[in-house]
C-alpha positions as CSV (number, residue, x, y, z in Angstrom):
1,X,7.1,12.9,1.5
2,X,7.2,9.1,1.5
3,X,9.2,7.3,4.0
4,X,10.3,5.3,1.2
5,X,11.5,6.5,-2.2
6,X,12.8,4.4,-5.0
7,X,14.7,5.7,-7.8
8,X,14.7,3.3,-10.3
9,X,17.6,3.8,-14.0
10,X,15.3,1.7,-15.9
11,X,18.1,2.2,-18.9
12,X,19.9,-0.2,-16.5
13,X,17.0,-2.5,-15.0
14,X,13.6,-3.2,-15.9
15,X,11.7,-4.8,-12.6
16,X,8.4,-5.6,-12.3
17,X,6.3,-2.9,-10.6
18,X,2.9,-3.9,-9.1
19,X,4.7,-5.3,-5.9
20,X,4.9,-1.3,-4.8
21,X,1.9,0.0,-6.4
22,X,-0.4,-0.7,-2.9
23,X,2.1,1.1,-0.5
24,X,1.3,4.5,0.5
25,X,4.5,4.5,2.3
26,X,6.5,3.8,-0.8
27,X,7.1,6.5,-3.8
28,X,8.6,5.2,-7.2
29,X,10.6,7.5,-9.6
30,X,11.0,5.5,-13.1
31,X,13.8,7.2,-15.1
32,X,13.2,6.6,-19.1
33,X,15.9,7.5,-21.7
34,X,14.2,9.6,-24.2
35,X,14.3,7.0,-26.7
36,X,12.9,4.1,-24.0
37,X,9.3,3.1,-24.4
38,X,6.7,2.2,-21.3
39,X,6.4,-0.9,-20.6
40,X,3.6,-3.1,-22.4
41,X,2.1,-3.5,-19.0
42,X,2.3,-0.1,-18.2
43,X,-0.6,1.3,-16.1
44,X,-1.1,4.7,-13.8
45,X,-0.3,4.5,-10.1
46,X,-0.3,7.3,-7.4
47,X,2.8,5.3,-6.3
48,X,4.5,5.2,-9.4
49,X,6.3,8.2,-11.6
50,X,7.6,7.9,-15.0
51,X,10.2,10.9,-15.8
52,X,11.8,10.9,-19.3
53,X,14.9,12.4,-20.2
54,X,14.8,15.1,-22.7
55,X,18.0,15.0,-24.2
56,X,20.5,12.5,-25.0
57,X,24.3,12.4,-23.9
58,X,26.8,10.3,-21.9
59,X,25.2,9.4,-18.5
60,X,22.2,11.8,-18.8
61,X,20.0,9.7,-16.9
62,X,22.6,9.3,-13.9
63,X,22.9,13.0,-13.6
64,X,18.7,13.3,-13.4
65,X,18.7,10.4,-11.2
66,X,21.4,12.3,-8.7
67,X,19.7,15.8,-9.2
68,X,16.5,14.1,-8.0
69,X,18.0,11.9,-5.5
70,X,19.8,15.3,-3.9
71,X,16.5,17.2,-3.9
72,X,14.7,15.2,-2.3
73,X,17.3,14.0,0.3
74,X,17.5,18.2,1.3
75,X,13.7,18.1,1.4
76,X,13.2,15.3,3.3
77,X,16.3,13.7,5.0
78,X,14.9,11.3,7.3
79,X,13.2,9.4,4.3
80,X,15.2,6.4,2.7
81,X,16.0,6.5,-0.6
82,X,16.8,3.2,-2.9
83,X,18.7,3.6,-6.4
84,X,17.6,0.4,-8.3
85,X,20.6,-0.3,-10.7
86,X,23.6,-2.5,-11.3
87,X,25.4,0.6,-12.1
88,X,28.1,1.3,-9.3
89,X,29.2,4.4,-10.8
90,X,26.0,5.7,-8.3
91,X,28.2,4.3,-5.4
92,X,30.1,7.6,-4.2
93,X,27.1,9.5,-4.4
94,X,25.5,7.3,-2.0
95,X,28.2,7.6,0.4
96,X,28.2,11.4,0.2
97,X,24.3,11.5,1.1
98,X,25.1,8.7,3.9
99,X,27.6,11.4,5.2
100,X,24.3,13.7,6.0
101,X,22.8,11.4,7.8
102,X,20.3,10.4,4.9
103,X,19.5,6.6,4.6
104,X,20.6,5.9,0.8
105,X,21.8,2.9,-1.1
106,X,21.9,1.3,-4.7
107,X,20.3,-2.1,-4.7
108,X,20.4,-3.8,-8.1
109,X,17.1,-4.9,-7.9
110,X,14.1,-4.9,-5.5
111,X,15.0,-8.0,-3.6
112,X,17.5,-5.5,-1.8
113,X,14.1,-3.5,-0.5
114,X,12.4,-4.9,2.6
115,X,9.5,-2.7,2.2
116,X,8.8,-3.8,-1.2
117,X,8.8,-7.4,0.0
118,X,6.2,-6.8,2.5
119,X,2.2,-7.2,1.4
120,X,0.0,-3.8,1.5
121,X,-3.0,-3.7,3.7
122,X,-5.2,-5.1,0.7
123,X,-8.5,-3.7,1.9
124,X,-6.9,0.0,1.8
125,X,-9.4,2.6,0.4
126,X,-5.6,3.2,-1.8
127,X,-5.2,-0.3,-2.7
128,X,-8.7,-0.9,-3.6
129,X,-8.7,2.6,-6.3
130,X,-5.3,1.5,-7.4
131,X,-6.8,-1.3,-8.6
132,X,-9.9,0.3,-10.0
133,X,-8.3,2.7,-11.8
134,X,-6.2,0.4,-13.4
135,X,-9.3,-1.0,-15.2
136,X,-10.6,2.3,-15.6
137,X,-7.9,3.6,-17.6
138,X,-8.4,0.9,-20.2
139,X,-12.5,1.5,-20.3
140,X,-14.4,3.3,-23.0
141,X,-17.3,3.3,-21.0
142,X,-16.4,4.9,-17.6
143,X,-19.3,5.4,-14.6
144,X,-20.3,9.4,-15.1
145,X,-22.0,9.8,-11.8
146,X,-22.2,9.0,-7.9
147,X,-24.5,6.3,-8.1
148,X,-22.7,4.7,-11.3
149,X,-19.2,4.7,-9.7
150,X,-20.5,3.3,-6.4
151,X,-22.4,0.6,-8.2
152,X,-19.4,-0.4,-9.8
153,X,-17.0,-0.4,-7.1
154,X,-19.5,-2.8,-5.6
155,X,-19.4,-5.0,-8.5
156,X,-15.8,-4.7,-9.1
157,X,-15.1,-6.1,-5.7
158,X,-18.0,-8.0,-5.4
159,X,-15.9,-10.8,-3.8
160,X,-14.7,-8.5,-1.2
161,X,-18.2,-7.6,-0.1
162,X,-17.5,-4.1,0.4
163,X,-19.2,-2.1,3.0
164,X,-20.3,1.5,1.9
165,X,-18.5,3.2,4.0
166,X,-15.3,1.5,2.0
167,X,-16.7,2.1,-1.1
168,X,-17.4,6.2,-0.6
169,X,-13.4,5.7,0.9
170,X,-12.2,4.7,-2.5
171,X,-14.2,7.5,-4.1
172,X,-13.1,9.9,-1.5
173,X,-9.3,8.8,-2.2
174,X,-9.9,9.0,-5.8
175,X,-11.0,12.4,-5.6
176,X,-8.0,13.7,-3.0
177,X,-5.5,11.9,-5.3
178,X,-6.6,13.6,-7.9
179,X,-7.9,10.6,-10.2
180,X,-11.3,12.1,-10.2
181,X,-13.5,15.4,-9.6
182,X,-16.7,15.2,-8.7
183,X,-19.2,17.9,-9.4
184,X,-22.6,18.3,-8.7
185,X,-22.6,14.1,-8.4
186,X,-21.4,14.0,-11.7
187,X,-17.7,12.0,-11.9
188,X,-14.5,13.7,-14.4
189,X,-11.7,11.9,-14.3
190,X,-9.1,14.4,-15.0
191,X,-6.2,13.2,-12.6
192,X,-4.7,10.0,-14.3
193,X,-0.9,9.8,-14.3
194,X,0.5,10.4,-17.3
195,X,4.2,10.1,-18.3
196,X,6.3,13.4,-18.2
């Protein structure tokens, strides 16, 4: 688990997301309505979840918000859990979770989280694939094997100067996220987040 989770009612507040996107430390729930549509911008992160809610009613999204929220506090109490919305109504719950022990509050937007604020490492092997993948999602024409993907890593970051040991990194997170399989030095992407 995380040591940072954000739990974001995106019915309530839309921020911008790529600030998070390079953490490993940091997980990101996204709560759609079910009538809400992704964001124009909207690209797959291992950092970032989108969960839509299946049925309509009064506060529907609040109560998936808390039932998440609560499952992951029993899971994992020593994490800290943000709630990004101006909705107050999410108030008493956090003071109930405080009453554990569990670091939780609502902030109504990401200013109010220090670890969002703070710049990722960007020459992580996780920052570097984020990036990749990113543009690879959007290709037609993705690299099928070993040599192909490590070429283009290469020439992706060509201003980086990548070592190879950094470039079979990236390929090696790719693969243990789940973005990728390789077999037999043939490359499947099969992993990319989709919304659920």
């Amino acid at each position: 688990m995380p040591a940072h989770t954000i739990l974001i009612d995106y019915e309530n507040v839309q921020p911008a997301l790529g600030g998070i996107s390079g953490c490993e430390s940091v997980k990101c729930l996204v709560f759609l309505g079910p009538l809400q549509k992704l964001p124009k911008d909207y690209a797959p992160t291992a950092a970032v979840e989108w969960i839509r809610m299946d049925g309509r009613g009064r506060n529907a999204l609040d109560f998936l918000i808390a039932y998440h929220l609560g499952q992951m506090a029993l899971q994992a109490p020593d994490s800290n859990y943000y709630i990004v919305s101006k909705d107050a109504g999410f108030d008493p719950l956090i003071r109930h979770i405080q009453t554990s022990g569990t670091n939780a509050q609502r902030v109504p937007s990401f200013d109010g989280i220090p670890v969002v604020q703070a710049p990722c490492d960007e020459r992580s092997p996780s920052t570097l694939a984020k990036k990749l993948l990113l543009m690879l999602r959007h290709s037609k024409a993705r690299p099928g094997s070993m040599r192909t993907l490590r070429n283009h890593i290469a020439h992706f970051y060509a201003r980086h100067i990548l070592e190879p040991g950094e470039i079979d990194s990236v390929i090696q997170w790719m693969a243990e996220q789940g973005f990728i399989k390789i077999a037999d030095k043939k490359i499947v992407y099969s992993g990319l987040p989709t919304l659920h």
